[in-house]
C-alpha positions in Angstrom: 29.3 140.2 43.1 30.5 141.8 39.8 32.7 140.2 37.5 36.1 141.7 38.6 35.6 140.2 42.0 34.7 136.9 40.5 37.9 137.1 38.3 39.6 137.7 41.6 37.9 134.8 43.6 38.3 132.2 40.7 42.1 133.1 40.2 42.4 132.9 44.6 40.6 129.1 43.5 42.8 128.2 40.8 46.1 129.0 43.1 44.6 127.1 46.0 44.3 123.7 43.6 47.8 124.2 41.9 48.9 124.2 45.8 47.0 121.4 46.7 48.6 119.1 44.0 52.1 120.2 44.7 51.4 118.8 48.3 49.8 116.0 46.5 52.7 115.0 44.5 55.0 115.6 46.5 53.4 113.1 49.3 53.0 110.2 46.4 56.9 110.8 46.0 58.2 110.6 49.8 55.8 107.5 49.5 57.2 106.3 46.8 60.7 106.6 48.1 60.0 104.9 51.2 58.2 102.1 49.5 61.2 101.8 47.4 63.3 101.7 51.2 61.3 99.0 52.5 61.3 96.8 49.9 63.1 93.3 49.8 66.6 93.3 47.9 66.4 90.6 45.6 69.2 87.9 46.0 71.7 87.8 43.6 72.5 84.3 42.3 
């Protein structure tokens, strides 16, 4: 393997992990949105 098709695989890496935390973040958000549905309203006084 020479180094231009290293280059080529490490860049087809990099893109796979930027990916991979989008889908990442984007979960801990809709998790965070629907722990933020289910929780108790607190009772005004």
């Amino acid at each position: 393997m020479n180094d231009t098709e290293k280059d080529i695989l490490i860049e087809i890496m990099r893109q796979n992990i930027v990916e991979k935390e989008r889908y990442i973040y984007e979960l801990i958000r809709e998790n965070l949105k629907l722990k933020a549905q289910a929780a108790p309203k607190p009772k005004e006084g």
